[in-house]
C-alpha positions as CSV (number, residue, x, y, z in Angstrom):
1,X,145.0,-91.7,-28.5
2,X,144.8,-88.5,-26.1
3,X,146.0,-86.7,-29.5
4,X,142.9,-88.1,-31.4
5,X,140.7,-87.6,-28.5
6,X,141.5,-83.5,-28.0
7,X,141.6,-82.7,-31.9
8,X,138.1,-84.5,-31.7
9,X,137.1,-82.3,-29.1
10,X,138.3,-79.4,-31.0
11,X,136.6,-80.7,-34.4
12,X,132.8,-81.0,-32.3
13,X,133.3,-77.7,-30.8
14,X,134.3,-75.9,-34.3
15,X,131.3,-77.6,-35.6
16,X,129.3,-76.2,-32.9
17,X,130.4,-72.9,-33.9
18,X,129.7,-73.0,-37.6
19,X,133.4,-72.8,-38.3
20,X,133.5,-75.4,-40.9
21,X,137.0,-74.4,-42.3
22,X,138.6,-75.2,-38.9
23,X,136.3,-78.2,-38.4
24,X,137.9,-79.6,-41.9
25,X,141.9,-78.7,-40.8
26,X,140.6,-81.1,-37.4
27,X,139.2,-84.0,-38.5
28,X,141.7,-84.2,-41.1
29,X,144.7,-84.2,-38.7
30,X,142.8,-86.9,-37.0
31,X,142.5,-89.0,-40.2
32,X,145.9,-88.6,-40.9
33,X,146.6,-90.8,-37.6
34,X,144.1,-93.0,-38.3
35,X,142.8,-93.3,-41.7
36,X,139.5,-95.4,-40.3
37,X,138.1,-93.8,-38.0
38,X,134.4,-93.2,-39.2
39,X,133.2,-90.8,-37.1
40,X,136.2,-88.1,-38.4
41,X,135.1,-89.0,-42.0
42,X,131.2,-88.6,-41.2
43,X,132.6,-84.6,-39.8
44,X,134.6,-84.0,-42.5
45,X,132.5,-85.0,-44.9
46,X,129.3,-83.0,-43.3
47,X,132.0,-80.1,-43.0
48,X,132.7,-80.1,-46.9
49,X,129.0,-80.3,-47.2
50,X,128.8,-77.7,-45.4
51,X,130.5,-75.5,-47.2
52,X,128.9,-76.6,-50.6
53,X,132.0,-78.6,-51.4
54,X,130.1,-81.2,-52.3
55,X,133.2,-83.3,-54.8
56,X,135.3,-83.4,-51.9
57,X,132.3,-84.5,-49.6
58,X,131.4,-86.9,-52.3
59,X,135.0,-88.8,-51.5
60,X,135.2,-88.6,-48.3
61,X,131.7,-90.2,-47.8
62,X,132.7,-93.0,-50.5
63,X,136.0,-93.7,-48.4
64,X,133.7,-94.1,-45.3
65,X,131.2,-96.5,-47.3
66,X,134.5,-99.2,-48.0
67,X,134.8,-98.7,-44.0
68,X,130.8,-99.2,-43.5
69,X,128.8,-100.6,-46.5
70,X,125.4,-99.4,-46.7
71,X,125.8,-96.9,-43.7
72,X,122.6,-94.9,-43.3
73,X,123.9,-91.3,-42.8
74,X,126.4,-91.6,-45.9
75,X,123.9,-92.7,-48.4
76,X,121.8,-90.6,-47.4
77,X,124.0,-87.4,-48.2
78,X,125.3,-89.2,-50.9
79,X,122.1,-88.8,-52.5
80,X,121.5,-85.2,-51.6
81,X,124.8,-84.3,-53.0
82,X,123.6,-86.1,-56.4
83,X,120.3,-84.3,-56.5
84,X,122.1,-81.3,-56.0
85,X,124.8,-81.8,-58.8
86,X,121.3,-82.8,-61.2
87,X,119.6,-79.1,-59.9
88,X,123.1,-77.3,-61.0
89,X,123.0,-79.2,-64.2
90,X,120.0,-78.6,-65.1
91,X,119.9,-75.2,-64.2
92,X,122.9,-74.6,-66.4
93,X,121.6,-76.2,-69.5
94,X,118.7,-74.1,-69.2
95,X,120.7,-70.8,-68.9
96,X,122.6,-72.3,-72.3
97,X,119.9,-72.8,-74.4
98,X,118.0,-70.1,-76.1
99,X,115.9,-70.9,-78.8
100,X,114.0,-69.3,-81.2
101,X,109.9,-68.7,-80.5
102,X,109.4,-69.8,-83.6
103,X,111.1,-73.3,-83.3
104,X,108.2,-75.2,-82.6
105,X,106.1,-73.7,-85.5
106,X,104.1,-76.0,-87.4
107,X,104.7,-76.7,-90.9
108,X,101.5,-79.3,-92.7
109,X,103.3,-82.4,-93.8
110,X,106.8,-81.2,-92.4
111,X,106.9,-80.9,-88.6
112,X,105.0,-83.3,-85.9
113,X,104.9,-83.2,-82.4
114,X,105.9,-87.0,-80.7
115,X,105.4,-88.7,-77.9
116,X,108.1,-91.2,-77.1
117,X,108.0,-94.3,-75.6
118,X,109.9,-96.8,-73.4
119,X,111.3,-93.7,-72.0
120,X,115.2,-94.0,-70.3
121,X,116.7,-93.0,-67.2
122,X,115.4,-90.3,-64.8
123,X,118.6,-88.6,-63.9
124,X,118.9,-88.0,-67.8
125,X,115.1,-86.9,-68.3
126,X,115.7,-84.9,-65.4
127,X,118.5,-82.6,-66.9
128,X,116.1,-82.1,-70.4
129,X,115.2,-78.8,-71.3
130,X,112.4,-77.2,-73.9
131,X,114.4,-76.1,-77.0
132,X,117.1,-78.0,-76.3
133,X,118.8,-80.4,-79.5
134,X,118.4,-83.9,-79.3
135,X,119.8,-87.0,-82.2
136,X,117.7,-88.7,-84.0
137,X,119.3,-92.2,-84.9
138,X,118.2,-95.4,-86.1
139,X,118.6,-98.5,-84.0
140,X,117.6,-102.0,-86.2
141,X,113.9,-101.5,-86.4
142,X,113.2,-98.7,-84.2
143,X,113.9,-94.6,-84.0
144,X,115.9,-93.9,-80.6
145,X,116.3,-89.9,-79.4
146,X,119.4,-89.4,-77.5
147,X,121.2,-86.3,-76.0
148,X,124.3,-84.7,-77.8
149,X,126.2,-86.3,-74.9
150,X,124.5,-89.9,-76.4
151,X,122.4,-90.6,-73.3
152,X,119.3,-92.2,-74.4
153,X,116.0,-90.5,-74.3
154,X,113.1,-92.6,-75.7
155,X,111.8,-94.2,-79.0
156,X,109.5,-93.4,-81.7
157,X,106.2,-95.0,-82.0
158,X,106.9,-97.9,-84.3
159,X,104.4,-96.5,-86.7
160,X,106.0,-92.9,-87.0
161,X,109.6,-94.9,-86.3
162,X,108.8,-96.8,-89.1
163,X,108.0,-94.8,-92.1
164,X,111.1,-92.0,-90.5
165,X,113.5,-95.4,-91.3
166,X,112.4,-95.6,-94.6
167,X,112.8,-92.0,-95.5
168,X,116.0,-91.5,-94.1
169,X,117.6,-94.0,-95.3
170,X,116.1,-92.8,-99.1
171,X,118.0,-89.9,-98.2
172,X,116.1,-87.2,-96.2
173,X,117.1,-85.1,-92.9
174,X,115.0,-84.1,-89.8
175,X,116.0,-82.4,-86.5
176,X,114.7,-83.0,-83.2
177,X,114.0,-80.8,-79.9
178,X,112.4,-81.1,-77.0
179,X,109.1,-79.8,-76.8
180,X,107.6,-81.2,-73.5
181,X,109.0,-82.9,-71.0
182,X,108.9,-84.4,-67.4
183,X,109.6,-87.7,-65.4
184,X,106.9,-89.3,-66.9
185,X,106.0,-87.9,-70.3
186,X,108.7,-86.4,-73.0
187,X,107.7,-84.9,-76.3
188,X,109.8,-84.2,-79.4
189,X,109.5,-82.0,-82.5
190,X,110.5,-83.5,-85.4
191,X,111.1,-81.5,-88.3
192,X,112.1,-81.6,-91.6
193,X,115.4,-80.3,-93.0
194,X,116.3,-81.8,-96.3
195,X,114.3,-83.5,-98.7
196,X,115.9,-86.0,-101.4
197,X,115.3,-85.8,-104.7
198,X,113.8,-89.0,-104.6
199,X,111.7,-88.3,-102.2
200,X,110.5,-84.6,-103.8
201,X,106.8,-85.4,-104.0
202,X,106.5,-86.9,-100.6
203,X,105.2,-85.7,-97.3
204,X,106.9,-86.8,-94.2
205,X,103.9,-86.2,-92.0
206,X,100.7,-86.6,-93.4
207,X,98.2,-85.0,-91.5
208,X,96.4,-88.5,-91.8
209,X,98.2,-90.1,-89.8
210,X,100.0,-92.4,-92.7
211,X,96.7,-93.5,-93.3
212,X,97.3,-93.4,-97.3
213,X,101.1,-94.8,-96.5
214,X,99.4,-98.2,-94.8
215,X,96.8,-98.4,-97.2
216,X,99.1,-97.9,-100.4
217,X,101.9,-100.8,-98.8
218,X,98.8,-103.3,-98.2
219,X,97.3,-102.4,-101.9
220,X,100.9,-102.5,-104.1
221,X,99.9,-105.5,-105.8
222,X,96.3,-104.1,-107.1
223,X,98.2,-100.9,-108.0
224,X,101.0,-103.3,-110.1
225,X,98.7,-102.6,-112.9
226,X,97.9,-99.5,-112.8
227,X,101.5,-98.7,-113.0
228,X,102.7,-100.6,-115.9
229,X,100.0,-98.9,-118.1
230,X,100.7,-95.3,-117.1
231,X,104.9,-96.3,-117.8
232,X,103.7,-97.5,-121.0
233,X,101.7,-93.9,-122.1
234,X,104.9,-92.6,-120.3
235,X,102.7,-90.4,-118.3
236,X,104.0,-89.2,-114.5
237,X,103.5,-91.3,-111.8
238,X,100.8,-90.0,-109.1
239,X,102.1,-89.0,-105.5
240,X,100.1,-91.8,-103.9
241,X,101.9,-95.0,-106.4
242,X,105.0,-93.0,-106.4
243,X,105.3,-93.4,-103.2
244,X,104.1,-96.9,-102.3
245,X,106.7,-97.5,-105.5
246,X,109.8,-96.0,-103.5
247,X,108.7,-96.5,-100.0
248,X,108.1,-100.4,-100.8
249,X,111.6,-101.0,-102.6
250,X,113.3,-98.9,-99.9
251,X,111.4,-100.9,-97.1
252,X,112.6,-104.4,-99.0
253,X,116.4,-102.9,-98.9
254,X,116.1,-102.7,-95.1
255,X,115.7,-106.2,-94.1
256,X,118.7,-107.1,-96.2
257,X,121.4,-104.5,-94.8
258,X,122.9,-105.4,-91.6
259,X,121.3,-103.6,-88.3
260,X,123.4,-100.4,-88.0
261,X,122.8,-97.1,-86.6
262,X,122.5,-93.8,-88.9
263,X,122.3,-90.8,-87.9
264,X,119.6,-88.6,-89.4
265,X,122.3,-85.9,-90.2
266,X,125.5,-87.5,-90.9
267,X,126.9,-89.9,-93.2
268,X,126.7,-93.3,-92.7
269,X,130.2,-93.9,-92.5
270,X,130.5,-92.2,-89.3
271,X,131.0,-93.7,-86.2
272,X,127.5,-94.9,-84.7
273,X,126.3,-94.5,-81.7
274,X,125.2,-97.8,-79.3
275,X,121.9,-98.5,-78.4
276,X,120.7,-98.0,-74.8
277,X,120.1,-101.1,-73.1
């Protein structure tokens, strides 16, 4: 006991100095003969921190919080250390990504700038950057946006998410960046980067808002007839019945295929990605 008592003595008075080295070599001799005592930990881990250390302060302060549960002074470094560690990461990702000024140009009927909804996690909105890449994939019913590391973002709109489902899966490709973003709001470009054959004559984003795309689905059967007489003077269909013709049968094709994820980019084959919960 006199041994813990002096190298405690010793650890205070390093601390006092600013000698945070010799104040971690202390209260770790002092843990060694007693691997509980809380007040050593609560030093050595405000040493480490310290001396911007902050993994090994991170362990140390978990070790005292199976001692202590819910002890103040812990948790409450424990979440400077994390908001530090998001700062770093943050501020590294941004040193990585350099994008071209030209990224976010827009291109009628192939680019759109999104809003997304039902946003996810702070910590992960927090670490977002303008430019950076983000995945496209489709979840069931809805377009999700999650990071290369597959930490969920944010959805579509249904209406945008909706006609994107239909178009992919007829074969086209889009990218996604981040345009805007914050806590609270987060704003994707999408853009177009292959078009299918089948899907030649139609525009991803009309600058309508799918206005035509709602009105065509609700108006198929008025247009049945229209249809069968211009097969019959085998004359090409127009854009607007071409696609309410493809867009329809695709839509149809949906509701019977099992609810899978596809990436926008990839086959389907590969391995999906899960859904946020």
């Amino acid at each position: 006991m006199d041994e813990i008592k002096n190298l405690e003595k010793q650890a205070i008075d390093a601390a006092f100095s600013n000698n945070w080295q010799e104040a971690v070599k202390l209260n770790k001799k002092i843990l060694k003969l007693d691997k509980k005592n809380l007040e050593a930990i609560l030093r050595l881990g405000f040493s480490y921190f310290q001396l911007q250390r902050f993994d090994e302060a991170k362990k140390i302060y978990q070790k005292g919080l199976k001692i202590q549960p819910n002890h103040p002074v812990i948790l409450n470094y424990l979440q400077k250390i994390e908001a530090i560690e998001e700062r770093k990461e943050k501020e590294k990702t941004q040193k990585k990504i350099v994008f071209d000024p030209e990224l976010f140009l827009e291109i009628p009927g192939k680019t759109k700038s999104v809003a997304l909804v039902n946003l996810g996690q702070k910590n992960v909105l927090a670490k977002l950057s303008i430019g950076q890449k983000v995945l496209p994939l489709i979840r069931r019913r809805k377009v999700i946006i999650k990071t290369e590391n597959n930490e969920f973002i944010g959805n579509l709109p249904d209406d945008i998410g909706k006609r994107l489902i239909i178009l992919i899966k007829g074969g086209n490709k889009y990218l996604a960046f981040i345009k805007e973003v914050s806590l609270n709001r987060v704003v994707v470009f999408l853009k177009e980067e292959e078009k299918s054959k089948k899907f030649k004559n139609i525009i991803s984003f009309p600058s309508l808002a799918t206005k035509n795309f709602s009105k065509i689905m609700k108006k198929e059967e008025e247009n049945k007839e229209d249809e069968e007489n211009l097969e019959e003077t085998n004359e090409e269909l127009p854009e607007e019945l071409l696609e309410s013709h493809d867009l329809e049968k695709l839509a149809e094709t949906l509701t019977e295929e099992k609810e899978e994820d596809y990436l926008s980019f990839v086959p389907e084959d590969e391995e999906n990605f899960e859904e946020e919960e």
